[in-house]
N, C-alpha and C positions, 0 to 999 in steps of 0.2 A: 661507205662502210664505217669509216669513224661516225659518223651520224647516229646510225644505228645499235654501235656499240656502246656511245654514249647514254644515249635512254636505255638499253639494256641496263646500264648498272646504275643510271637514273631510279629506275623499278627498283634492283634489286635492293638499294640504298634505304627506298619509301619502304619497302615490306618488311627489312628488318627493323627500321625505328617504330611501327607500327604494327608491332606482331599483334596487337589485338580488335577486338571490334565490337565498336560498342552504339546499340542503335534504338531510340525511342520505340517502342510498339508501335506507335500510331504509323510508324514509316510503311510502307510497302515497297521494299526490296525487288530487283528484279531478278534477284537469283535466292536458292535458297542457302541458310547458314547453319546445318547445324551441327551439332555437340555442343550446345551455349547453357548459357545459364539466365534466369531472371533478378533484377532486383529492385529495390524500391526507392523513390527519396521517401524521407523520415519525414509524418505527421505528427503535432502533438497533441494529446487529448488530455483537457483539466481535469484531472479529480479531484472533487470534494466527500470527504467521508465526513457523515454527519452521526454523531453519537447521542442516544437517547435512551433513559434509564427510565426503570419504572418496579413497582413490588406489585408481584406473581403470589396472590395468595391462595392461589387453586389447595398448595401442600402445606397452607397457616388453619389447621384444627382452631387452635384457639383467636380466633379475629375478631370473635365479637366478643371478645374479653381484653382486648388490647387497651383500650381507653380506662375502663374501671380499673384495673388491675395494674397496668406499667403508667399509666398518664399517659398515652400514649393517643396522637388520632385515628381511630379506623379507616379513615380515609387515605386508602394506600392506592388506588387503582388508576392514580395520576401518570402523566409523563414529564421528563423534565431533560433537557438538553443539556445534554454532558460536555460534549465538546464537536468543534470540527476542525479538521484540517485540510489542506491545499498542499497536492501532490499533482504530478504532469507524470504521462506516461507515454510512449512514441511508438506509433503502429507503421504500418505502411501505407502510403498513397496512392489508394485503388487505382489515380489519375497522374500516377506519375512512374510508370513502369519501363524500366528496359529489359532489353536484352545484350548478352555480354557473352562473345566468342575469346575464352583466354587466351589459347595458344600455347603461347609459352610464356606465361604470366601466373603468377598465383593469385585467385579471388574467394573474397573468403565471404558467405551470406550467413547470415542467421535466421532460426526457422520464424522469424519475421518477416523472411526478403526484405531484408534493411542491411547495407551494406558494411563490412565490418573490417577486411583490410582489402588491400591492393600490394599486390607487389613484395609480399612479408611470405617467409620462409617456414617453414616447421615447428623451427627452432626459434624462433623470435616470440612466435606467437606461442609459444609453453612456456616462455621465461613471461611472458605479457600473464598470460591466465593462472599460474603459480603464485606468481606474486598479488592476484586481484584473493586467489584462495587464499591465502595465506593472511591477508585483510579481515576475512571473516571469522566473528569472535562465536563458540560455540553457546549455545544456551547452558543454564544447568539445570538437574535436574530438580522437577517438582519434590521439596518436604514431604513425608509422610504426616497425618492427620488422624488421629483419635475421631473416631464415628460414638457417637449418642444414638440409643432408643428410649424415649422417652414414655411408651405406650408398654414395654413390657419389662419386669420386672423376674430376677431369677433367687429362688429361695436354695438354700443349702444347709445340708442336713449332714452332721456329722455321728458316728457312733463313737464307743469308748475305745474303740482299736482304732481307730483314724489316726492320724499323725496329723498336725495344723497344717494348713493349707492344702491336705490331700483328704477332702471328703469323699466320702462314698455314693454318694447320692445327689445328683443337683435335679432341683425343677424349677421348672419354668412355666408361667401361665400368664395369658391376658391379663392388663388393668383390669380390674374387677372397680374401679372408683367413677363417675359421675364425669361427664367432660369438663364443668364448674371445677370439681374438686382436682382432676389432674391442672385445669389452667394454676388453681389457687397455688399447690404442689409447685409447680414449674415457675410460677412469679415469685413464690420466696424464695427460692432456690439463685434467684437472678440477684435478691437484696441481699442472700449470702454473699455471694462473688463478689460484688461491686463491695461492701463491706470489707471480704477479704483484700480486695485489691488495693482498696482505702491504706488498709492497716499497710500492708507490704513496700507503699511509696511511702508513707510517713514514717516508717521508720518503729513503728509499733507492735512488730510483731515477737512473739516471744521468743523466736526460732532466730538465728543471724545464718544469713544465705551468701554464698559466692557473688558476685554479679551475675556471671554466666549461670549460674541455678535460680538467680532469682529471674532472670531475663523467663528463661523456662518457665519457671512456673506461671511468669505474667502469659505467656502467650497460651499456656492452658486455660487459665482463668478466662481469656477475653473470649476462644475460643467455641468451650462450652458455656459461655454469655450469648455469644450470636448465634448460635442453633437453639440459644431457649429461647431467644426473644425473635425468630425466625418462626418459631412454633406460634405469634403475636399477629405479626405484622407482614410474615412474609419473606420470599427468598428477594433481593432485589437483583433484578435482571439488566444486564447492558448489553445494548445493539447498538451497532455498526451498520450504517446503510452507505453504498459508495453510487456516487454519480457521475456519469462521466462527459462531460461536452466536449465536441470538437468544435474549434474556433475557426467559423468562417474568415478564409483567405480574403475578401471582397476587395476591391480598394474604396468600396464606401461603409466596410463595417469595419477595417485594422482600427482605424483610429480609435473607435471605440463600439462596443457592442452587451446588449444586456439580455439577458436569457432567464426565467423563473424556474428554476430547479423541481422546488416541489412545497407541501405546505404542510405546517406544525400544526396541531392541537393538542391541548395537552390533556384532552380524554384519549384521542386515540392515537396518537402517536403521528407520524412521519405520515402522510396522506399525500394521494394524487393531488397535483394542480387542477383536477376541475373541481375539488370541494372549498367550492366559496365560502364555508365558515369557518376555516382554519385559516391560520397566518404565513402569507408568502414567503419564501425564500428565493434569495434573489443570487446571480452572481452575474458579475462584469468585467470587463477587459478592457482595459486604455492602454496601445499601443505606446510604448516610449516613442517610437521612431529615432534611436541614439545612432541607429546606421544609415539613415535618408543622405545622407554625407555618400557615403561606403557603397551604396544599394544605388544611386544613381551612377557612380563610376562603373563601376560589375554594368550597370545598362548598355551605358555610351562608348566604354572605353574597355572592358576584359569582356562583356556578359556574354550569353549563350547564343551562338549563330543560329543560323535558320536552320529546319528541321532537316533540312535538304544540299546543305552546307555542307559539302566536303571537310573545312576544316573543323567541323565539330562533331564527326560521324566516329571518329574513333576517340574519343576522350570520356572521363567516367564524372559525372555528374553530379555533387552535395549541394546540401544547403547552409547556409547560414543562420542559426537563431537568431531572432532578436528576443528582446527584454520585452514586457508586457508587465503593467499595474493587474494584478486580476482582485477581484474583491468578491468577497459571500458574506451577505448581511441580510439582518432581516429588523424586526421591532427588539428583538432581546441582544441580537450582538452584531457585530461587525468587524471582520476580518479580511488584513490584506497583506500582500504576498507578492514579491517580484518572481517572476518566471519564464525560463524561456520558451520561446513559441516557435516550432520550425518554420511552417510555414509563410509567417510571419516576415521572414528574412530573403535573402536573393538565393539564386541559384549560381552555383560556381561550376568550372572546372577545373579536374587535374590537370596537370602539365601532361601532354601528348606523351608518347615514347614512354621507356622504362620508369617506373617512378616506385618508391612504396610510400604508402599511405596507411594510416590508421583511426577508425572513428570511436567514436566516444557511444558505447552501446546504451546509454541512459539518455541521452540529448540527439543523438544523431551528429555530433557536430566534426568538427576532423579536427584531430587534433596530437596528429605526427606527419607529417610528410618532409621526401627526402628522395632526391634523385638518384 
């Protein structure tokens, strides 16, 4: 009788320290479990957003008057590489999926199924997400902007009963002038400006201006300068193209790995990697391995039991990042970038029984835990 009353509260001991149950998909259960939930470990995937400018002279009337008239080259219909940069962003691992029976546990997923707390209350996590709001700075809002028509012109006609500035009569009509004679128009119009603008830094003008009124009126001036000389050469346009590679886990590609993105030319811009007559873009990955120390112990000494392993059936699952060189280069530039790589890292567990936990929703990584 004491035997059995023994393992009775043996059980009853195991069910309360493990109210929850946590179990890879791949398992096949011999009972069913449900009211659970799914979630992910965290993959990461490189971005490179590659920036490329170029003048759009579909709405430039005057283009073939650019070179005679401003000095200027006609040759606007180039591309030119503005810039790139290297960002990491963390989805979930189609190949790394569980399932999660809470109980009487709190688990918190995001619509990533990437795991976000453990064990954290209401109220913890609205003082956590306050304070991530509170972090963020609003934009302000866009200046308003003075709009030019350069193509039509409005005449004003006063009589002897008018008062100034309240005519009785306004018209308006099409340039009636030569598209020669509007560029000629429009190009003096630009040696005004810059003249004016001349006088107003040196000091030469007849008028003495506040700072803040002269600030003003330079940002007119420059203003209506690039919508006349836009009417020349063109609007100039900038694009953003973003790429995204996932970084093969292999253990014969961590150490290092190189993948061709896509390819420049500078008639057409950002082009497929099968056009052989533009210039490659490249990006690569050299594992630090700063946790092969770290990542062997998690192996031999804490790592993750067998899939079938009682003691690793109820515990919840992260990973580790490591560090990673990643580089994007090509013939014009070359850029590099420490980043971390989930993948890349071991897989841990939480400590069994009650715990709370918190992950870092930009990395994946944990970075609260507390029994």
């Amino acid at each position: 009788m004491k035997r059995y009353a023994f393992l009775l509260l043996t059980a009853v001991m195991l069910f309360t320290s493990c109210s929850y149950e946590v179990r890879t998909v791949r398992s096949r259960p011999k009972m069913s479990s449900p009211g659970g939930l799914f979630y992910a470990l965290p993959r990461t995937e490189v971005c490179v957003d590659i920036t490329v400018g170029h003048y759009d002279t579909v709405g430039a009337p005057f283009v073939k008057f650019a070179e005679e008239m401003l000095s200027v080259s006609s040759q606007f219909g180039g591309y030119d590489l503005r810039g790139v940069a290297l960002t990491t962003r963390v989805v979930a691992d189609a190949n790394q999926y569980y399932y999660v029976r809470p109980r009487s546990i709190n688990v918190q997923v995001d619509n990533r199924s990437l795991l976000r707390s453990v064990g954290m209350d209401a109220d913890e996590l609205a003082a956590i997400n306050e304070h991530a709001r509170n972090a963020v700075v609003a934009d302000g809002d866009e200046p308003l902007r003075p709009e030019y028509n350069l193509c039509d012109r409005a005449d004003t006609f006063y009589t002897r009963a008018d008062r100034p500035g309240h005519p009785s009569k306004v018209a308006s009509k099409k340039d009636s002038r030569s598209l020669r004679q509007q560029a000629l128009a429009a190009a003096e119009r630009v040696r005004q400006l810059q003249e004016r603008r001349q006088q107003l830094l040196s000091g030469e003008s007849d008028v003495t201006y506040t700072p803040e009124g002269l600030r003003v009126l330079l940002d007119l001036i420059n203003h209506e300068e690039q919508q006349l000389v836009e009417q020349f050469v063109g609007r100039y346009e900038i694009e953003t193209v973003r790429y995204a590679y996932d970084p093969r886990d292999e253990k014969t590609l961590i150490d290092s790995q190189t993948v061709m993105l896509c390819r420049f030319s500078p008639q057409r811009g950002l082009v497929d990697t099968a056009d052989a007559d533009a210039m490659p873009i490249y990006l690569s990955l050299r594992c630090d391995n700063q946790m092969r120390t770290a990542a062997r112990y998690v192996k031999y000494r804490v790592g993750i039991f067998g899939k079938n392993d009682m003691n690793s059936r109820n515990t919840f699952k992260y990973r580790l990042s490591e560090q990673a060189v990643v580089t994007a280069y090509c013939d014009l530039f070359s850029l590099e970038k420490r980043l971390p790589i989930a993948q890349f890292g071991p897989t841990m567990e939480l400590p069994k029984g009650k715990v709370k936990a918190l992950f870092d929703s930009q990395t994946g990584d944990l970075i609260y835990m507390a029994n």
